[in-house]
C-alpha positions as CSV (number, residue, x, y, z in Angstrom):
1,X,-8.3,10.8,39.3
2,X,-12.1,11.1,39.8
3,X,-12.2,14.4,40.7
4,X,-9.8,15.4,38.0
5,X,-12.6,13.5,35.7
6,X,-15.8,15.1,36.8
7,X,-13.7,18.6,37.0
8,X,-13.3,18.5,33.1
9,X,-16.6,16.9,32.3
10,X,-18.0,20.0,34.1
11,X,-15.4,22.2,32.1
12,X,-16.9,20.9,28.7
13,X,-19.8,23.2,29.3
14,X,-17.8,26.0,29.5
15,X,-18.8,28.7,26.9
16,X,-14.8,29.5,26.3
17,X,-14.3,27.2,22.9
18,X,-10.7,26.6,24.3
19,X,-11.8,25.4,27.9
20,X,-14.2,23.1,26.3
21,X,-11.1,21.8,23.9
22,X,-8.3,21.4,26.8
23,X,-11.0,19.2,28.9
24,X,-12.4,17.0,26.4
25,X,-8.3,16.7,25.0
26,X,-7.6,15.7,28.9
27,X,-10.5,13.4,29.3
28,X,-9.2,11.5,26.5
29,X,-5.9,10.8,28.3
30,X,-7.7,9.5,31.5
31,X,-10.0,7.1,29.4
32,X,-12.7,7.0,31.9
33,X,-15.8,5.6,30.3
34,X,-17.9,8.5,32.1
35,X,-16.5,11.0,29.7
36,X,-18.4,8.8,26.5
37,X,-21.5,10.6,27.0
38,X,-20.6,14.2,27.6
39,X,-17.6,13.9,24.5
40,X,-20.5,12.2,21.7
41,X,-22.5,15.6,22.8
42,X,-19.2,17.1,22.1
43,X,-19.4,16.2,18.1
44,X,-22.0,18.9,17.7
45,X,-20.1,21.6,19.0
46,X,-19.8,24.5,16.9
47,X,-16.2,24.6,17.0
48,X,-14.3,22.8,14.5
49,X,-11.4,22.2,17.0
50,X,-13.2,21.5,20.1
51,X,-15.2,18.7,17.7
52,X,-11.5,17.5,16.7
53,X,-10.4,17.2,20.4
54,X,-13.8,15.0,21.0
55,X,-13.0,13.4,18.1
56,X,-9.5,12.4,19.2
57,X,-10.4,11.5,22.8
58,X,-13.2,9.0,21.8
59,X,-10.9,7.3,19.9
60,X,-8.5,7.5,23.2
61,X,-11.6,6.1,25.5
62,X,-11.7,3.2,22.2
63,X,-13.8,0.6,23.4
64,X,-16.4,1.6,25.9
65,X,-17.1,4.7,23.4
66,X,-18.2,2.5,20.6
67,X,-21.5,1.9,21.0
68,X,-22.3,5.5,21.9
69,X,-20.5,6.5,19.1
70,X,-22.2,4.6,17.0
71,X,-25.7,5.8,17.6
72,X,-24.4,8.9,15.9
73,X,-24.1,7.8,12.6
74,X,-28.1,8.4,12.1
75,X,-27.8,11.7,13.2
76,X,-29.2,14.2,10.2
77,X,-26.4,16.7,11.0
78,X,-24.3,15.1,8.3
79,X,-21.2,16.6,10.0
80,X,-21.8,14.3,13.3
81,X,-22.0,10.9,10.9
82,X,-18.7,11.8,9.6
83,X,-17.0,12.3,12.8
84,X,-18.7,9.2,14.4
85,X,-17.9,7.4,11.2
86,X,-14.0,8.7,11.0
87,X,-14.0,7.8,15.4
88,X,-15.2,4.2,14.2
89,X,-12.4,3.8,11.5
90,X,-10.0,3.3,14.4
91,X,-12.4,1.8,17.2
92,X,-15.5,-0.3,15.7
93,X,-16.0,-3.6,16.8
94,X,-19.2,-6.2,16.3
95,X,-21.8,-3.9,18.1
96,X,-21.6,-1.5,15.5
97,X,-21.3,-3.9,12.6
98,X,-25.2,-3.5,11.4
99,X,-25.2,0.8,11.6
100,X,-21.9,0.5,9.7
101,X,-23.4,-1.8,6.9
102,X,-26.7,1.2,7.1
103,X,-23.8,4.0,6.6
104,X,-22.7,2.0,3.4
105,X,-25.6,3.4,1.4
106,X,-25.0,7.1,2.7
107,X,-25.0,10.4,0.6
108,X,-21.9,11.5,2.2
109,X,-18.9,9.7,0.7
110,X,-16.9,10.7,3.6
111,X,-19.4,8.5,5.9
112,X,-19.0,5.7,3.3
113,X,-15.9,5.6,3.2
114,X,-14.9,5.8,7.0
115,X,-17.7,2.9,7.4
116,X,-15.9,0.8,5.2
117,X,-12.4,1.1,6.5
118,X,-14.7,0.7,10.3
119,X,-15.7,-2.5,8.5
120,X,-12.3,-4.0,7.4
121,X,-11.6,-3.7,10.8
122,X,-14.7,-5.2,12.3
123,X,-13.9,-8.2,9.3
124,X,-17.2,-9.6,9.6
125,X,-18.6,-11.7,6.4
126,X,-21.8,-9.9,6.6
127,X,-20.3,-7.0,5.3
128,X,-19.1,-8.7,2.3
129,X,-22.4,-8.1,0.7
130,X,-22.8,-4.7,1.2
131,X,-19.3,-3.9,0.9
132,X,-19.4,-5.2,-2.9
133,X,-21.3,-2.4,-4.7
134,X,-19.1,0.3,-3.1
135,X,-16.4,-1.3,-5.9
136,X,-18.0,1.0,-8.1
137,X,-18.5,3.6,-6.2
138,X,-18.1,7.6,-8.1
139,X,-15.4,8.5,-5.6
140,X,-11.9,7.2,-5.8
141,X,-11.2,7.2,-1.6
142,X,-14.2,4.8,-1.0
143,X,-13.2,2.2,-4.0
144,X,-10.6,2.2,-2.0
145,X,-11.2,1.5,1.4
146,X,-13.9,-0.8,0.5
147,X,-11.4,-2.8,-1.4
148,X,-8.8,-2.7,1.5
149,X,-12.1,-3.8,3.7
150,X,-12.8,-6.6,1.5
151,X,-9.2,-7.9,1.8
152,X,-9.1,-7.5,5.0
153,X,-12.3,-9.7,5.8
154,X,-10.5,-12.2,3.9
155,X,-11.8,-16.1,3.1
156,X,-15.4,-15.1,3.3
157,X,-15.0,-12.6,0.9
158,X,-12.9,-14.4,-1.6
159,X,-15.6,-15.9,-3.6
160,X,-17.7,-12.7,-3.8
161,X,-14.4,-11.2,-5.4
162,X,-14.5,-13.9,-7.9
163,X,-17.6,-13.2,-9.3
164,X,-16.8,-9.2,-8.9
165,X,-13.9,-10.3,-11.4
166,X,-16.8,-11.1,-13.9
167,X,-18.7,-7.8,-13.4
168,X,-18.9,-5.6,-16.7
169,X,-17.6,-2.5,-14.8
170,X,-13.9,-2.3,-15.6
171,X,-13.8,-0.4,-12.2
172,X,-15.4,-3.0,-10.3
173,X,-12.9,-5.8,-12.0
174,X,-10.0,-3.3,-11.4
175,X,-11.1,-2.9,-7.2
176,X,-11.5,-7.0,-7.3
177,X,-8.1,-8.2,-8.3
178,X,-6.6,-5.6,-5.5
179,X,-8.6,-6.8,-3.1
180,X,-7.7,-10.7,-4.0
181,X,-4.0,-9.4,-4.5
182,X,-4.3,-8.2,-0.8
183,X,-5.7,-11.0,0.7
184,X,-3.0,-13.8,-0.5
185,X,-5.4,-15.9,-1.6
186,X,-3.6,-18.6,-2.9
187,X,-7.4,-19.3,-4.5
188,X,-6.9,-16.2,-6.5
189,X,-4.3,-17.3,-8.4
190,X,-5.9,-19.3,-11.2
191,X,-8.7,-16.7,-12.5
192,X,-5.9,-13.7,-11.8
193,X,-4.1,-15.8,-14.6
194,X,-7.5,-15.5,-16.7
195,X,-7.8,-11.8,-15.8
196,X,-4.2,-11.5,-16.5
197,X,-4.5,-13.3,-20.5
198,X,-8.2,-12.4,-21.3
199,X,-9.2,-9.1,-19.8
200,X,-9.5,-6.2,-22.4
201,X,-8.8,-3.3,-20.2
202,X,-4.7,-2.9,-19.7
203,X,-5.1,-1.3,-16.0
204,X,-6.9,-4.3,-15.0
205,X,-4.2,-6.8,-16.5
206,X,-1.3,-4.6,-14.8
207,X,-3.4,-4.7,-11.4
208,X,-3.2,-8.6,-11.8
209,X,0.0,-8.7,-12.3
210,X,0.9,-7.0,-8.7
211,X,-1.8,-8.9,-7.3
212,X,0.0,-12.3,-8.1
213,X,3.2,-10.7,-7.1
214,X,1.5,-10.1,-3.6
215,X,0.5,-13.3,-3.4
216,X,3.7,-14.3,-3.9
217,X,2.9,-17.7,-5.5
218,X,6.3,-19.2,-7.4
219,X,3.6,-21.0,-9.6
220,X,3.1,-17.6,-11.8
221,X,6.6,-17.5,-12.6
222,X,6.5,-18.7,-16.0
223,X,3.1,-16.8,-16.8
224,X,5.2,-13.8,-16.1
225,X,8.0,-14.4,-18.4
226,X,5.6,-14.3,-21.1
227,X,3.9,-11.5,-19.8
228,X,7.5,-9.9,-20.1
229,X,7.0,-9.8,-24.4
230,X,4.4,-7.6,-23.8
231,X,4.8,-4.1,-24.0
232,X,2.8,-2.0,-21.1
233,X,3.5,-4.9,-19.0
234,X,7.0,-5.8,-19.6
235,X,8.1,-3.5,-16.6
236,X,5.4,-4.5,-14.1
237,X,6.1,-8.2,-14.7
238,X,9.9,-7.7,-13.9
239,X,9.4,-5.9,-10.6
240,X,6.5,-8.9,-9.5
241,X,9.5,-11.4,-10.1
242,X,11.7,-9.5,-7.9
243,X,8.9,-9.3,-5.0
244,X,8.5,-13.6,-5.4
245,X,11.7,-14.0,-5.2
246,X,12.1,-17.4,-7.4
247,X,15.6,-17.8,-8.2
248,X,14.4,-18.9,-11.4
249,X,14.1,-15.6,-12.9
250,X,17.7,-15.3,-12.1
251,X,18.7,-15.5,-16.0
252,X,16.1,-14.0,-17.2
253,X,16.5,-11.0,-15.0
254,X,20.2,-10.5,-16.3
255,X,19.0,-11.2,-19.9
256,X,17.2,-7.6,-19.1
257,X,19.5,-5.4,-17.0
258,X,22.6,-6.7,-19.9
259,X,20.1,-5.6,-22.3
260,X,20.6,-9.2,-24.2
261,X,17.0,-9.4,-24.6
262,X,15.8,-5.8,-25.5
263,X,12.6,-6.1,-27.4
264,X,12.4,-4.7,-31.1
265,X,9.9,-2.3,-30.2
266,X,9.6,-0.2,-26.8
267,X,7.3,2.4,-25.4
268,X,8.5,5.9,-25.0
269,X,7.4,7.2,-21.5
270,X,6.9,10.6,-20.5
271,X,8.5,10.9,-16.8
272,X,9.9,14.2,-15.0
273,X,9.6,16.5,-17.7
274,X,12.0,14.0,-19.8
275,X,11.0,11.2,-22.2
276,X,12.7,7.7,-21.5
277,X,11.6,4.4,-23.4
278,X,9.8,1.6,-21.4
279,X,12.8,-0.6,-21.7
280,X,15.0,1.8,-19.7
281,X,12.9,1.9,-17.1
282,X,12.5,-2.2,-17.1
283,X,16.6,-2.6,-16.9
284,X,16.3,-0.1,-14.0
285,X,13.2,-2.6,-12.2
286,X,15.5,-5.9,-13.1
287,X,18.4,-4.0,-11.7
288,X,15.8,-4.1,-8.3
289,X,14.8,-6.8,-9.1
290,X,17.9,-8.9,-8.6
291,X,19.1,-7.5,-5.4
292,X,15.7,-8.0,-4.1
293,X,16.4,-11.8,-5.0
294,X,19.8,-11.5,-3.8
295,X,21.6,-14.7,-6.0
296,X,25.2,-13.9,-6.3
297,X,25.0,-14.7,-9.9
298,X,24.0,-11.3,-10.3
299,X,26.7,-9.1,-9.2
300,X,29.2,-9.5,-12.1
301,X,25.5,-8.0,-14.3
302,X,24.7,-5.5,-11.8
303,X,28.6,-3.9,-11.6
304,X,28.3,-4.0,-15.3
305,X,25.5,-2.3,-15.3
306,X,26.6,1.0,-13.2
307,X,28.0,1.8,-16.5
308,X,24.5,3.3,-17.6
309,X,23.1,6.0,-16.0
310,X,19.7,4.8,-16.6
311,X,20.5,1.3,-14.2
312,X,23.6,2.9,-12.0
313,X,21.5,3.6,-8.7
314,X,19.3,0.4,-8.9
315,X,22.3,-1.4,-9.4
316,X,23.8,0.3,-6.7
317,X,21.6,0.2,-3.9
318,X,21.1,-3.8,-4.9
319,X,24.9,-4.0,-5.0
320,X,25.0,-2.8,-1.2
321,X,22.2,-5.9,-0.7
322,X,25.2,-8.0,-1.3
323,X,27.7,-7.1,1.7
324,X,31.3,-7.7,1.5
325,X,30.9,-9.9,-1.3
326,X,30.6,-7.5,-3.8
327,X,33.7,-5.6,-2.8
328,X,36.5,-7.7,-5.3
329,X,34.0,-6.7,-8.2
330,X,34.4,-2.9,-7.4
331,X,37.3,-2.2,-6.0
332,X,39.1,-2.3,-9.8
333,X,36.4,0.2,-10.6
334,X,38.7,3.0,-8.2
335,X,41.8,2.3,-10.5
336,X,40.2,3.2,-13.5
337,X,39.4,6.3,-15.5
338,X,35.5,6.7,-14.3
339,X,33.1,10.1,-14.1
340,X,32.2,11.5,-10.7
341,X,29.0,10.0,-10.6
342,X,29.6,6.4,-11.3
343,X,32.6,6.9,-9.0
344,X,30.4,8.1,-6.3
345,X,27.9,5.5,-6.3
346,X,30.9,2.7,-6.4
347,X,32.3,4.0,-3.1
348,X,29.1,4.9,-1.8
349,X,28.3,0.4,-2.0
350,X,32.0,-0.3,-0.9
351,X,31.2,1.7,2.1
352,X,27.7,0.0,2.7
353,X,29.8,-2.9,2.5
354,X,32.0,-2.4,4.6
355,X,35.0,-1.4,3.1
356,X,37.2,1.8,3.9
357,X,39.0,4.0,2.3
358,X,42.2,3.2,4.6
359,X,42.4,-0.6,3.4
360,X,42.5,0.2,-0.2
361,X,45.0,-2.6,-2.4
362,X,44.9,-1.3,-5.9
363,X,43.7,-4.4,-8.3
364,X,46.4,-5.8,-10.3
């Protein structure tokens, strides 16, 4: 093996591009830390795809590459940050914790938002800081990553992304509550409630509603039935009592998929070049809902509710969630005048449940 090593560290000075590529490719699957030096040089190649083969074997060597690579994020040739930056998203560790927290503040979003994502993974609460202002930042892919950093970092972050849900920024409040949602902070759950009733922008008051259903704390429940009365949030809060899984929203979860507590007014949504009204799509997210809960109390609702074309495959697929047990309820379905459709998705679930075609007994 060391012969095969220096052979292609000698073959990445080779003036054919695709020589230079092979080697440094090959030296990553050895992962011998004397390849770190000669691949790092690598980044300023003036071939894209021999760059991309350094790139990927760094990442291969992992470890012993890091500091090395890390030296390259002060390079001028803004090209060599963001390669040593996009190497450290999937390698960094401690020693590069201060030259990440430096690459925050660059002029290339692309740097700033690999270092970000390096950071989440390093998770050290000195990033915290640092990481906050990015919140805001003018690009979409580094609110982002800084937010999944944040999350990722954890406790020590937590009360930072309090405060953040004070900040007069609607963007930075928005980036906060998914961060907190991400973490499952069971601290967050209180001033997501305040966000929830008191913020004026609607994106951050749905946003707090999936965080709380990410956090998963039963305690919410009866927030989000009122939260249900509201229209723009009436959907979002269905699905959230699905993902907790209380089987107190049991009833109220049938109340919606029957339809016996439609609101008086709904939203028409625009969705696939058709318009359907907001309460469609929350009878379709109760129909989810319930399987994902799985109480038996359900399936008489959910058969019932394969009637409607708007509810029949999310009533369906949460049918199937139900085994054998839902197989009484829908075999009397195949003995009756039905379209194609609902007939297809009735012995789609007997199928998923078991049943076959060969054991048939006609009901009655």
């Amino acid at each position: 093996m060391a012969d095969a090593v220096t052979e292609q560290l000698a073959a990445l000075k080779d003036q054919d591009w695709a020589i230079r590529g092979e080697a440094a490719g090959l030296l990553g699957t050895f992962k011998d830390p004397r390849a770190v030096v000669p691949l790092v040089a690598l980044l300023r190649d003036q071939d894209r795809s021999v760059r991309e083969a350094a790139i990927e074997a760094l990442r291969s060597i992992g470890a012993p590459a890091v500091e090395a690579v890390g030296t390259c994020l002060t390079e001028p040739d803004l090209s060599v940050q963001e390669s040593a930056s996009a190497i450290l998203a999937t390698i960094a560790d401690e020693r590069v914790l201060a030259p990440l927290i430096t690459a925050l503040r660059s002029g290339d979003w692309i740097v700033r938002m690999h270092a970000a994502n390096a950071l989440g993974r390093v998770r050290n609460a000195d990033a915290v800081e640092p990481l906050i202002p990015l919140l805001h930042d003018k690009v979409k892919a580094v609110r982002d990553e800084a937010a999944t950093a944040l999350a990722a970092i954890g406790d020590a972050a937590i009360s930072s992304l309090l405060k953040a849900l004070q900040h007069e920024d609607w963007l930075v409040r928005l980036h906060a509550v998914e961060s907190l949602g991400k973490a499952h902070s069971k601290r967050a759950v209180e001033p997501l409630l305040s966000v929830l009733f008191n913020d004026h922008d609607s994106a951050v008051r749905e946003d707090a509603v999936r965080a709380l259903g990410e956090i998963g704390d039963p305690q919410v429940i009866e927030h989000l039935f009122t939260v249900m009365r509201e229209p723009g949030l009436r959907t979002v809060a269905v699905e959230v009592l699905g993902q907790i899984g209380d089987p107190r929203a049991v009833p109220i979860l049938i109340d919606v998929v029957t339809g016996a507590s439609s609101p008086e007014v709904t939203r028409t949504v625009a969705s696939c070049g058709e318009h359907w009204n907001e309460e469609a799509m929350t009878q379709g997210a109760a129909a989810r809902a319930l399987g994902a809960i799985g109480d038996e109390r359900a399936i008489p609702s959910l058969v019932a509710s394969l009637d409607r074309t708007h509810t029949r495959a999310e009533a369906a697929a949460s049918l199937a969630k139900f085994g054998s047990k839902v197989i009484p309820f829908l075999l009397p379905l195949l003995n009756e005048p039905r379209d194609e459709n609902l007939l297809f998705h009735v012995r789609e679930t007997l199928a998923s449940a078991g049943w076959r075609a060969g054991r048939q007994t006609r009901a009655g």
